[in-house]
C-alpha positions as CSV (number, residue, x, y, z in Angstrom):
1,X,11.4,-16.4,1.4
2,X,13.9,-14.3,3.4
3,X,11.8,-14.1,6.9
4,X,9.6,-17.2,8.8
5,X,7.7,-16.6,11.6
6,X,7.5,-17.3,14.9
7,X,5.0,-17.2,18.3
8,X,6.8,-15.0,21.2
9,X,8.6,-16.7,23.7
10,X,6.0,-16.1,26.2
11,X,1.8,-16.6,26.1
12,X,-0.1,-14.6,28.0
13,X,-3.7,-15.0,28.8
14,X,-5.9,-12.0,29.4
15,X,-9.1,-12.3,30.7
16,X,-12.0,-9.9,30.0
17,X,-13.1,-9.8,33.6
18,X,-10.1,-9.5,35.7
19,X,-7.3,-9.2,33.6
20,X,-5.1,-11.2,35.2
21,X,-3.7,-14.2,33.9
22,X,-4.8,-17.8,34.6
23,X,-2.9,-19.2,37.4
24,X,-4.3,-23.1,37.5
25,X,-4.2,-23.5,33.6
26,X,-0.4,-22.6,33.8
27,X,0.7,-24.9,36.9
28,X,-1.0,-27.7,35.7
29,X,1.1,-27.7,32.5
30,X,-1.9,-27.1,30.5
31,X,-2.8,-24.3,27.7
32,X,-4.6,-21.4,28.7
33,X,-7.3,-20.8,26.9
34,X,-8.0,-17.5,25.8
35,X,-11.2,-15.1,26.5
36,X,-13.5,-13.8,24.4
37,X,-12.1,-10.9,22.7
38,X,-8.3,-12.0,22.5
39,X,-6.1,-11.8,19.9
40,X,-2.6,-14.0,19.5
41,X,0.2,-12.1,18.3
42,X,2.7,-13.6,16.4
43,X,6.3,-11.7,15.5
44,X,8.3,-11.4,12.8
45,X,11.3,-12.9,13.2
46,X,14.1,-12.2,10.3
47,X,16.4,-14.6,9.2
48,X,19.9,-13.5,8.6
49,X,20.7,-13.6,4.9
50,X,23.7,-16.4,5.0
51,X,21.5,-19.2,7.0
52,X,18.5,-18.2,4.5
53,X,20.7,-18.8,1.7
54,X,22.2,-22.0,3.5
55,X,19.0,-23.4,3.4
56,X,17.7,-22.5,-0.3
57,X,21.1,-24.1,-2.1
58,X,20.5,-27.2,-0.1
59,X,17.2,-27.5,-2.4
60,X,19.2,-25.8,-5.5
61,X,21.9,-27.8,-5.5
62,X,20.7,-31.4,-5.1
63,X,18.0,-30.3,-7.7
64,X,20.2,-28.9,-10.2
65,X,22.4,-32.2,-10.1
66,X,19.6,-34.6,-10.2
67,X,18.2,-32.7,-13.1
68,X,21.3,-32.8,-14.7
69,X,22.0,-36.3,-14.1
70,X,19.0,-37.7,-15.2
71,X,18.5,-35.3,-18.2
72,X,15.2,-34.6,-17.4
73,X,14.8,-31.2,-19.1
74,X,16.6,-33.0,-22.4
75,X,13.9,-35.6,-22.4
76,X,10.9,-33.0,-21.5
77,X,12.4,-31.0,-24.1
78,X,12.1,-33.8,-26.8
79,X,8.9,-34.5,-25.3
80,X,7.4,-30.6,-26.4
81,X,9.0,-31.0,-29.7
82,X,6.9,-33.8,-30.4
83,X,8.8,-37.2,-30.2
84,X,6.2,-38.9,-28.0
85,X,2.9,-38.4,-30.1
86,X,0.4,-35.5,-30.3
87,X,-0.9,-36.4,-26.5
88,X,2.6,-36.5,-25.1
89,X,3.0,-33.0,-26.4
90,X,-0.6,-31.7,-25.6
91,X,0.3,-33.2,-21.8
92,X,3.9,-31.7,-21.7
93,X,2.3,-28.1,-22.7
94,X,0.2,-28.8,-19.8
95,X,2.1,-29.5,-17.5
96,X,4.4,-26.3,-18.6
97,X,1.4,-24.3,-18.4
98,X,1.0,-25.4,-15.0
99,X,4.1,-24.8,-14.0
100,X,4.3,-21.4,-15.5
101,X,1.1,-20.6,-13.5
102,X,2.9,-21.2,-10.1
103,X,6.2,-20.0,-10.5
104,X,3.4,-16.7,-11.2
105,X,1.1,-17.1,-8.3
106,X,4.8,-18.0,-6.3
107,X,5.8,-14.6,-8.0
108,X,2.5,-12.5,-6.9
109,X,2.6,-14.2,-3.1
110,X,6.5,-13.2,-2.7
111,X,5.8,-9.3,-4.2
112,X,2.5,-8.9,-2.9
113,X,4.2,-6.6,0.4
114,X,5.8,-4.2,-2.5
115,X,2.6,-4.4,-4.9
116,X,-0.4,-4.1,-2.0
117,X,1.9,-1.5,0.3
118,X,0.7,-4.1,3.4
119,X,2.7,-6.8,5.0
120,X,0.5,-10.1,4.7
121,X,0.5,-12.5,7.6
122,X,0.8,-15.8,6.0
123,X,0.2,-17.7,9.1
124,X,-3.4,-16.4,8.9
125,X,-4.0,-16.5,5.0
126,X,-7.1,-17.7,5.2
127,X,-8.5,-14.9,6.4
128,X,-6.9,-12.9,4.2
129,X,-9.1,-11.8,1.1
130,X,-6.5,-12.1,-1.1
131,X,-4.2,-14.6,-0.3
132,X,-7.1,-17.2,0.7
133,X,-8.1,-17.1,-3.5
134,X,-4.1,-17.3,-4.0
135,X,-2.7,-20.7,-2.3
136,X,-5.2,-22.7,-2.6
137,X,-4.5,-22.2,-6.6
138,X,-1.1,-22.3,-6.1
139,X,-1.1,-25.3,-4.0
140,X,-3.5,-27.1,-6.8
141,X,-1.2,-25.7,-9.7
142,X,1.9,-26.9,-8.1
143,X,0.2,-30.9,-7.2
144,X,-1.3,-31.1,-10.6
145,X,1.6,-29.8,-12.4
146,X,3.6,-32.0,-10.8
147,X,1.2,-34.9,-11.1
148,X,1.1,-34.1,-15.1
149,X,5.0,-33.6,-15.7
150,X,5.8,-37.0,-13.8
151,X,2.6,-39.0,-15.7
152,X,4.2,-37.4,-19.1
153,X,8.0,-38.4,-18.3
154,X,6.6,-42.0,-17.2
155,X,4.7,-42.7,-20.3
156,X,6.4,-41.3,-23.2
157,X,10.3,-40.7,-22.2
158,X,13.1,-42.9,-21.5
159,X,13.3,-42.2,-17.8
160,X,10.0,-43.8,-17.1
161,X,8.0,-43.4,-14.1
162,X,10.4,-43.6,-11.1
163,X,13.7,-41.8,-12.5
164,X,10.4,-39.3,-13.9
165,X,8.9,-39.2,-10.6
166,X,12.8,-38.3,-9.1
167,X,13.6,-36.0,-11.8
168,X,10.5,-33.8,-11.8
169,X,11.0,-33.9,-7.9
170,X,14.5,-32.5,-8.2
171,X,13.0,-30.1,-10.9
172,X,10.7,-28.5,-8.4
173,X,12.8,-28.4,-5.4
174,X,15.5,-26.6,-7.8
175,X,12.8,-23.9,-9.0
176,X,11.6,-23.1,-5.2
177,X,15.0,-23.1,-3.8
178,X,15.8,-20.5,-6.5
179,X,12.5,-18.6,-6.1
180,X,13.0,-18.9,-2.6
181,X,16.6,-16.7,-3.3
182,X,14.4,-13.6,-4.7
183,X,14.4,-11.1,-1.3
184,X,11.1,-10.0,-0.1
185,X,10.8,-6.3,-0.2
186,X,9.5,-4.8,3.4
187,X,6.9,-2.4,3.5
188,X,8.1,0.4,5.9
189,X,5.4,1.7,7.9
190,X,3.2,4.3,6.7
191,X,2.6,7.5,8.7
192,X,-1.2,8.6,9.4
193,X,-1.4,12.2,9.1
């Protein structure tokens, strides 16, 4: 994604009583903890576009080599067209499937600013309504996908299961680093009337 977050520089502590900030929790090097009724900010912070893009080819391009290298689309590819068996190809749509599904969700999470109109905070997905349903299907589609595509290289291609294990690896950090190119839209502030 094109922005990462960050807590401000400084914490403060407010308490509901006096509102002054707690003195013995901050010499003693400990955290302060915070009242009843406070709420932790967190900022935005914006990445500039080169270092974003810095650090999404150094997933595409070690991904797109080891793909290439190994041939690991080739063999999924002959895998799909059947040359393993009827379960090698009934596993290999799966794990396609699966795939499809979270380069989708991936999709949905990255666009949601420009479809919804409001800015998610993904630091605190799980209280939001819809991004708590979200990730957690998009985590499980990306491990079981993952889990599916290396168990179906292992078995029935020539790379077997550690060049498999490597090549779906390099597969996945290729896809994210390219997803991870797509820039987020911001959602400009509306106006109340």
């Amino acid at each position: 994604m094109s922005f990462s977050q960050s807590h401000s520089g400084s914490q403060t502590h407010y308490s509901s009583s006096s509102g002054s900030s707690s003195s013995a929790s901050k010499s003693s090097g400990a955290r302060p903890v915070a009242a009843a009724g406070t709420t932790k900010r967190t900022k935005m912070r914006h990445v500039p576009w080169t270092e974003h893009t810095l650090r999404q080819l150094k997933l595409v391009l070690p991904g797109a080599l080891i793909t290439y290298y190994l041939g690991t689309l080739n063999d999924f590819w002959n895998i799909l067209q059947g040359t393993g068996g009827a379960w090698a190809r009934f596993a290999g749509f799966g794990a396609s499937g699966l795939g499809i599904v979270t380069v989708s969700l991936f999709l949905y999470v990255l666009l949601m600013p420009w479809l919804t109109g409001e800015e998610p905070n993904y630091q605190t997905w799980r209280e939001s309504g819809i991004l708590s349903s979200v990730i957690p299907v998009l985590t499980g589609s990306i491990v079981v996908g993952w889990l599916l595509a290396v168990s179906t290289l292992g078995l029935w291609s020539p790379l077997g299961y550690i060049k498999g294990t490597i090549g779906v690896s390099a597969f996945y950090a290729l896809t994210f680093g390219l997803l991870g190119l797509i820039p987020v839209p911001r959602v400009r502030q509306k106006t109340k009337l």
